[in-house]
C-alpha positions in Angstrom: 115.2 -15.9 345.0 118.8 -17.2 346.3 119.1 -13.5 348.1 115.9 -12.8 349.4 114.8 -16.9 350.7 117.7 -19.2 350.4 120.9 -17.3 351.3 119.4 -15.8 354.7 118.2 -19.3 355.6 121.4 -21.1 354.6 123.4 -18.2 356.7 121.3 -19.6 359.4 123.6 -22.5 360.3 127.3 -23.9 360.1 129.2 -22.5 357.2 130.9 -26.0 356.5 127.9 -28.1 357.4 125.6 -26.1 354.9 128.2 -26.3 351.8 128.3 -30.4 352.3 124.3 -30.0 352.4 124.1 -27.6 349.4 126.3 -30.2 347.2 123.8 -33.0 348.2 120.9 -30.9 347.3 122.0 -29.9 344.0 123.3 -33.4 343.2 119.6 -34.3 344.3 118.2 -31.6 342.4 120.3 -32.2 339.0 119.3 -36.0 338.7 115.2 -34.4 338.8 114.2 -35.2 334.9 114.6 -32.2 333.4 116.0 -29.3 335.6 119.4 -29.6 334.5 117.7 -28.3 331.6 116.2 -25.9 333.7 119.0 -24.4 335.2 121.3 -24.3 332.2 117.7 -21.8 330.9 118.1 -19.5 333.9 121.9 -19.2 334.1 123.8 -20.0 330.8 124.7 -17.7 328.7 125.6 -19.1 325.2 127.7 -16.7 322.8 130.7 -17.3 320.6 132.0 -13.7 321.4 132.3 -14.6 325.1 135.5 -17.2 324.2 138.4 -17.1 325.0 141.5 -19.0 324.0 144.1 -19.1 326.5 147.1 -22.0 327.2 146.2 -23.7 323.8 142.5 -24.2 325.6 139.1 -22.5 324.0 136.7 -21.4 327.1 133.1 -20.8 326.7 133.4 -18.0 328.9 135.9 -16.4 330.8 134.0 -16.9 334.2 135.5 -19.8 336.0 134.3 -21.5 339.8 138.1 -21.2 341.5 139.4 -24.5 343.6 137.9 -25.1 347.4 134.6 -25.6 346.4 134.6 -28.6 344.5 137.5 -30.3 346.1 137.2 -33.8 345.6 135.6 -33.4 342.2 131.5 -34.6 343.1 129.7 -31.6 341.7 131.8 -30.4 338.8 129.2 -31.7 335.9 126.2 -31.0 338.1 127.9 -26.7 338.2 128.2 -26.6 334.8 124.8 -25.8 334.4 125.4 -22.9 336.2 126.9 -20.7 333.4 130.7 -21.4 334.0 133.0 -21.4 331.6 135.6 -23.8 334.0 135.8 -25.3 337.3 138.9 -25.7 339.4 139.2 -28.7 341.6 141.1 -29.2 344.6 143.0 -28.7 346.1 143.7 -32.8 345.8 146.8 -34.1 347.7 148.2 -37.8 347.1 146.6 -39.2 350.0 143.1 -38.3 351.9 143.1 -35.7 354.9 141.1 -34.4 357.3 142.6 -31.3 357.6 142.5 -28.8 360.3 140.2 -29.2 363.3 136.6 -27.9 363.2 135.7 -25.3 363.2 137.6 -24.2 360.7 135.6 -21.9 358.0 133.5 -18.8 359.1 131.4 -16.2 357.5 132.3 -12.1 358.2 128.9 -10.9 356.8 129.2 -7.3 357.4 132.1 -7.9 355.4 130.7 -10.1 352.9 133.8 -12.2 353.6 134.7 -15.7 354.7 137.4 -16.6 356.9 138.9 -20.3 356.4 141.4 -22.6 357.7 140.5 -25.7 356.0 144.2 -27.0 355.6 143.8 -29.3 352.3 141.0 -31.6 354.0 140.4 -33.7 350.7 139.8 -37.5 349.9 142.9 -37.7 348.2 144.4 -38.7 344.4 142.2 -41.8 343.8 139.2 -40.4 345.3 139.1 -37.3 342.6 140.5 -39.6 339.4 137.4 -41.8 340.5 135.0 -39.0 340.0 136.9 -37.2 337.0 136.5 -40.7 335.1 132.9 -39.4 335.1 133.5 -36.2 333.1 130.5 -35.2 330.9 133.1 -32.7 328.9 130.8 -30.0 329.6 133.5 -27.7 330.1 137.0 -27.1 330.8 138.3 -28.7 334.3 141.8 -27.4 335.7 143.4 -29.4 338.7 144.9 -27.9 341.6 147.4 -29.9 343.2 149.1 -29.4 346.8 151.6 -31.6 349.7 150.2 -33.3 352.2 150.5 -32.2 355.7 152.4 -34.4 356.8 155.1 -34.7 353.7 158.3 -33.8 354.8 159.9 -30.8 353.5 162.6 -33.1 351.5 159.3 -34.7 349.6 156.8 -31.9 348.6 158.0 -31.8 344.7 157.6 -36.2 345.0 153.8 -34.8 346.2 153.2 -32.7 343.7 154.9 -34.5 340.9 152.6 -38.1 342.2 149.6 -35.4 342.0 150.7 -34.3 338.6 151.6 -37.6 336.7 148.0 -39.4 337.4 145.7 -36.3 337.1 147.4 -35.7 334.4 144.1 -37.4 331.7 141.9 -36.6 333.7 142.4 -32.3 333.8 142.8 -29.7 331.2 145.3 -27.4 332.9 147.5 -27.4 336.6 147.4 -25.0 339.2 150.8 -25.4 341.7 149.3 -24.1 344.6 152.0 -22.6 346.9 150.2 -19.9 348.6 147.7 -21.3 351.1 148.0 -20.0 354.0 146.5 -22.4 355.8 149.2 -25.6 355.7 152.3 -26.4 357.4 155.7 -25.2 356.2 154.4 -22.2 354.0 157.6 -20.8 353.9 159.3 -23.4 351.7 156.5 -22.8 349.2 157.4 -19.5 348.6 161.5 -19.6 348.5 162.3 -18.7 344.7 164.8 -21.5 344.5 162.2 -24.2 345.5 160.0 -22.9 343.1 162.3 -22.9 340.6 162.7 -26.8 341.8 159.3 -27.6 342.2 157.9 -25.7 338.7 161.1 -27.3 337.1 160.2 -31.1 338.2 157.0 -30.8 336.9 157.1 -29.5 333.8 159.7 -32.3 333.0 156.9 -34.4 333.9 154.5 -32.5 331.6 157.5 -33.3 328.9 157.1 -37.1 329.1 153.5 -37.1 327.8 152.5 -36.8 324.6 150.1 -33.8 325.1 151.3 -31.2 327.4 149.4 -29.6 330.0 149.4 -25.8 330.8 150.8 -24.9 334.2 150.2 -22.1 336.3 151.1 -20.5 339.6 148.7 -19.4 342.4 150.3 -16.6 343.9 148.7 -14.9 347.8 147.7 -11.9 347.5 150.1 -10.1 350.3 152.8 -10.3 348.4 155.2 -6.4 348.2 156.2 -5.6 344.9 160.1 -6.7 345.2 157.8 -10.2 346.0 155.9 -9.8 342.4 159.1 -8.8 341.0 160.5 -12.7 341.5 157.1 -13.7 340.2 157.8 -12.3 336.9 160.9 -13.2 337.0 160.0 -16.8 338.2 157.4 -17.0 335.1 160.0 -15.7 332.4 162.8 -18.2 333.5 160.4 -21.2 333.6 158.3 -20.6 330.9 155.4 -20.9 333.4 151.9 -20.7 331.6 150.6 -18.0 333.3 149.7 -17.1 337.1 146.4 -17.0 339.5 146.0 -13.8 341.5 145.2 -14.4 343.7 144.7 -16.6 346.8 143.1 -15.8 350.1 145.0 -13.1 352.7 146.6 -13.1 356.2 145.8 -9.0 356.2 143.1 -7.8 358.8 142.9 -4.2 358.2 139.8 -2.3 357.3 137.6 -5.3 358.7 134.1 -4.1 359.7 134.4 -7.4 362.4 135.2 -6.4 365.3 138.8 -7.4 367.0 136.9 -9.6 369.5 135.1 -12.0 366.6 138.5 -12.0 364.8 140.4 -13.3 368.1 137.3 -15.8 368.5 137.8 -16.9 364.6 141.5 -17.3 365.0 143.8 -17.9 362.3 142.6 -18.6 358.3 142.8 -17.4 354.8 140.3 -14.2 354.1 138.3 -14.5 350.8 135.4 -11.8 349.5 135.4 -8.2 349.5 137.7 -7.2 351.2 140.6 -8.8 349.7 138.9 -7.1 345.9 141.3 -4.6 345.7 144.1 -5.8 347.0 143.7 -8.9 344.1 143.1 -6.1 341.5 146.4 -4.5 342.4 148.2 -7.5 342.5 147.3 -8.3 339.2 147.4 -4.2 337.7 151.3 -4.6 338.8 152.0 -8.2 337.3 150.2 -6.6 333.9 152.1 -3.8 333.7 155.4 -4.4 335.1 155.9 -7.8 332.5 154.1 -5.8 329.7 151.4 -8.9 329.4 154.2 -10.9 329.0 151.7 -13.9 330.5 148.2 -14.6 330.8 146.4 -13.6 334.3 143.8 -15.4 336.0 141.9 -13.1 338.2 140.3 -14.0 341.5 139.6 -12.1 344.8 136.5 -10.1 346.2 134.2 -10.6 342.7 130.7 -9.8 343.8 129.2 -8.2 341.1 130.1 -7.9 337.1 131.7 -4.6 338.2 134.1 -6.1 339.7 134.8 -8.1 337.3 135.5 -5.5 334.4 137.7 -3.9 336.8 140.0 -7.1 337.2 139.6 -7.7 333.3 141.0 -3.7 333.0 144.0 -4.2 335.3 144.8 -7.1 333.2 143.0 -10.2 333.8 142.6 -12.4 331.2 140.1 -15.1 332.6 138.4 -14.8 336.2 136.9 -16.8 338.6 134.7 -16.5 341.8 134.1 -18.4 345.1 133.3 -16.1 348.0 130.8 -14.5 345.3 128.8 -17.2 344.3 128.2 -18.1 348.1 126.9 -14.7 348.7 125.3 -13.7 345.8 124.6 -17.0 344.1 124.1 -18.6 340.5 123.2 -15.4 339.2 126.3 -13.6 339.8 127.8 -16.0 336.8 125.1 -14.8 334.3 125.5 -11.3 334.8 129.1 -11.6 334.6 128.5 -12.6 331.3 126.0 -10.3 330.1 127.9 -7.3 331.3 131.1 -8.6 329.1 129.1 -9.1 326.0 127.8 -5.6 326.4 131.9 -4.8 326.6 132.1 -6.5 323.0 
C-alpha cells in the first residue's frame, strides 16, 4: 500500500515539509486505540534468533532507523512499532538551530536517492532529554551528538563533551559524528590528532559514571584506504567501541540526474542507492584489513533485504536504514528480518 498509494502521493510535495507531516500523522495515528497494536501485527517480527549482542547491549534485531530522521527525539516510541530493533537520534547539538537555509533536502528519484544539506537544524540538548524522559523502553536508543555551527573551533570537544555528560541517562550508546558534510569547519573533524582529542575527552567522561556507555565513530563514506587505515588505527589506540559506515557522500558520479538538476540542488550529503556500494566497500575493507578487530554498523543505499545480506557479508554487524524506509517504507524493516532468519 505505501508504494502503490502513499509514497507517489507523498512524493507529490516538499521533501522536508512532508517528513514534519508524516511525524504528525503517525503520532496521530499511534495515539488511535488500538493500532499501535496494529502496526506492531503487520511489521514486527519477534524471534530470539534475530538478537544480537553487541557493546554489552542485547538488540532485538539487528535492523536499526539511523540518525536524521528522528532528530529531536518526538517519534522514537511511536517507530518502534515498526519492527526496529534501535533508533538513532540526532544529530542533537547543546543549543537549538535552524540550520541551513531552505531548501535544503531533495529527492533524486531516478536515483532512488536523496540529496540533503540540513546542517544540524535540531531543538537542542534540553529539547531531546525532554522527550527521552518519555522512553517506553521499547527498544534500544543510541544518541548522536554533534558542535553547533557557530562553536568555535577551540570548543567543539566542550560541545560534544556538554552533549555527552547530560544524554548520558537518557541513551543506550554514542555516536561522535564527525563526518557530516553538511556543517562548518569539516576539516577539523576529520584531523587524526583532534580525533584522538575529541574521542579521548569523552571517554574520560564516560569514566566518571558509574555505567559506561559504548562509543562509536561515524565515519563518510569517501574516505581512500590510507584514510580507513587511520580509522583502524584511530579505533585500536582508543579503544573505540566500534564504527558506523557510513555517512552520506560528496561523490556525484554515476548519477542518473542530470548535471543541470544537480547544479539547481547545489551542495548536500547523498544518501540511497547510489552511495550502496560504496558503504559496502567501506566496510569489506575495515572487516578485513583489522581482522574484525571491532564491531561494524552498516548503513548506506539499503533498499531491499539484499542489500542488507550483502553489508552483513562484507562485515556488518548491525545495520540501519534511512533513505530506504522513505522509499520503500515500513515494510522494508520486516523483510529485512525475515530474509536473516531464513540466513539462520
Amino acid at each position: 500500500m505505501y508504494k502503490a498509494l502513499l509514497r507517489p502521493l507523498f512524493f507529490l510535495f516538499d521533501p522536508e515539509k512532508i517528513h514534519h507531516f508524516t511525524f504528525s500523522l503517525i503520532k496521530f495515528t499511534c495515539k488511535i486505540p488500538g493500532m499501535a497494536s496494529v502496526f506492531r501485527s503487520l511489521y514486527v517480527v519477534e524471534n530470539a534468533k534475530l538478537e544480537r549482542k553487541l557493546f554489552g547491549l542485547t538488540f532485538k534485531n539487528p535492523v536499526g532507523l539511523a540518525a536524521g530522521f528522528d532528530k529531536n527525539a518526538v517519534l522514537y516510541n511511536e517507530l518502534a512499532n515498526f519492527g526496529f530493533g534501535f533508533i538513532e537520534i540526532g544529530t542533537v547539538t547543546p543549543k537549538a538551530q535552524a540550520g541551513n537555509p531552505k531548501k535544503r533536502l531533495f529527492r533524486l528519484k531516478d536515483d532512488k536517492g536523496i540529496i540533503n544539506r540540513m546542517g544540524f537544524n535540531n531543538e537542542g540538548l534540553d529539547a531531546a532529554i525532554s522527550q527521552l524522559k518519555k522512553n517506553k523502553g521499547k527498544l534500544i536508543i543510541g544518541g548522536n551528538i554533534g558542535k553547533n555551527t557557530q562553536t568555535k573551533p577551540e570548543d567543539y570537544t566542550k560541545d560534544y563533551l556538554e552533549c555527552f555528560n547530560a544524554l548520558h541517562p537518557y541513551v543506550d550508546y554514542f555516536v561522535l559524528n564527525v563526518s557530516c558534510p553538511n556543517v562548518g569547519s569539516h576539516a577539523k573533524l576529520n584531523d587524526k590528532d583532534y580525533l584522538l582529542e575529541l574521542i579521548g575527552a569523552v571517554q574520560k567522561a564516560n569514566n566518571t559514571f558509574k555505567v559506561q556507555k559504548p562509543i562509536v565513530l561515524k565515519i563518510a563514506p569517501d574516505l581512500n584506504n590510507g584514510q580507513l587505515d587511520e580509522i583502524i588505527e584511530l579505533v585500536q589506540e582508543t579503544s573505540l567501541d566500534g564504527v558506523i559506515a557510513s555517512n552520506t557522500s560528496t561523490d556525484r558520479t554515476g548519477l542518473k540526474a542530470t548535471d543541470e538538476r544537480l547544479a539547481e540542488i547545489g551542495n548536500g550529503g547523498l544518501s540511497g542507492q547510489p552511495v550502496k556500494e560504496k558503504s559496502t566497500q567501506v566496510i569489506k575493507y575495515l572487516s578485513k584489513k583489522s581482522n574484525k578487530a571491532f564491531p561494524i554498523i552498516g548503513v548506506g543505499g539499503i533498499h531491499s533485504a539484499k542489500d542488507t545480506l550483502e553489508k552483513i557479508e562484507a562485515g556488518a554487524d548491525l545495520v540501519q536504514i534511512y533513505t530506504g524506509f522513505i522509499y520503500e517504507g515500513p515494510s522494508l524493516v520486516k523483510q529485512i528480518n525475515k530474509a536473516i532468519l531464513k540466513r539462520c
